[in-house]
C-alpha positions in Angstrom: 99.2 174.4 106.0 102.3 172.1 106.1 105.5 173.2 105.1 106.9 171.8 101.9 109.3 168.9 103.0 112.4 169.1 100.4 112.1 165.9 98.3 114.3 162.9 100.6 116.9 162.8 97.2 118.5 166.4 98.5 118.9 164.5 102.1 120.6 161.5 100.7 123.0 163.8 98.5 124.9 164.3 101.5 128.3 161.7 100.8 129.2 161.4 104.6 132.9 160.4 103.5 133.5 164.3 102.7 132.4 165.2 105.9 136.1 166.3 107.8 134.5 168.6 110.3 133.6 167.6 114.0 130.2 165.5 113.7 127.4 165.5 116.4 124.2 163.5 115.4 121.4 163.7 117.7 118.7 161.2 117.0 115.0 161.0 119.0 114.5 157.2 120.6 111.3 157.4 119.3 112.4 159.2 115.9 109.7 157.1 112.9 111.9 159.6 110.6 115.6 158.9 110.6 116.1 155.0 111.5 118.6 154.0 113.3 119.7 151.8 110.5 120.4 154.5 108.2 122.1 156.7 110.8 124.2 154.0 111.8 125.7 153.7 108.1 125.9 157.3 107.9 128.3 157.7 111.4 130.4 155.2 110.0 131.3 156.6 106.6 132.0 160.3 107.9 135.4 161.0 107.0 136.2 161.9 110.4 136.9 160.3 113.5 135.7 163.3 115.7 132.1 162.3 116.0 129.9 161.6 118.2 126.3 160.0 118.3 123.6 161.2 121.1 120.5 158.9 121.5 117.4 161.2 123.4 115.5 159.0 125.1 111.9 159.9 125.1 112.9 162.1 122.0 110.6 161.9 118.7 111.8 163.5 115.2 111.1 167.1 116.5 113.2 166.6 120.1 114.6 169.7 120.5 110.8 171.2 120.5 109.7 168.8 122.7 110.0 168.1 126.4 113.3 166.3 125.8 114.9 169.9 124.7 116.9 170.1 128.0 118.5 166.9 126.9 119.3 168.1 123.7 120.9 171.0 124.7 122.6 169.4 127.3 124.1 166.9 124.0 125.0 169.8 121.9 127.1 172.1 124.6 128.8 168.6 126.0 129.8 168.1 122.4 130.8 172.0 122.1 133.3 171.6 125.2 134.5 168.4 125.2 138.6 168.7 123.9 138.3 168.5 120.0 141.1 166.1 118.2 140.7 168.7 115.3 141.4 171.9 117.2 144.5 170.2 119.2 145.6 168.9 115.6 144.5 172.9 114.2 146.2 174.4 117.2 149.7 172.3 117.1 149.8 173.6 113.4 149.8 176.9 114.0 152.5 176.8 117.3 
């Protein structure tokens, strides 16, 4: 028994422009789900500039459950301590 699959409509409601928060997107080489295409018009209309796009090479749609997890993690904690533009801006704020 599959999993219902939420109708793509609720995935393209997403308006990337209202996105202000630091952005990583993590997309499979291999990925027949989210093309590269569409990705690449979504990174460039986030409304921030603190974003960063990680290609897994050998990665599929499910990457993170396949052998190519190590490099996914690897993406996500980079992107986790890497200096944020956002928390220097949140930090000077607050000084």
């Amino acid at each position: 028994m599959r999993p219902r699959r939420p109708p793509l409509d609720e995935y393209n409601a997403l308006n990337p422009a209202r996105v202000h928060s630091p952005t990583l997107l993590i997309q499979g080489a291999h990925d027949p789900l989210a093309r590269t295409a569409a990705r690449q018009r979504f990174f460039t209309r986030l409304g921030t500039t603190d974003r960063t796009w990680v290609t897994i090479e050998g990665g599929d749609h499910a990457a993170i459950l396949e052998n190519t997890q190590p490099d996914v993690l690897a993406a996500v904690v980079d992107f986790l301590q890497r200096p944020s533009r956002m928390r220097s801006h949140s930090l000077e704020r607050v000084r």
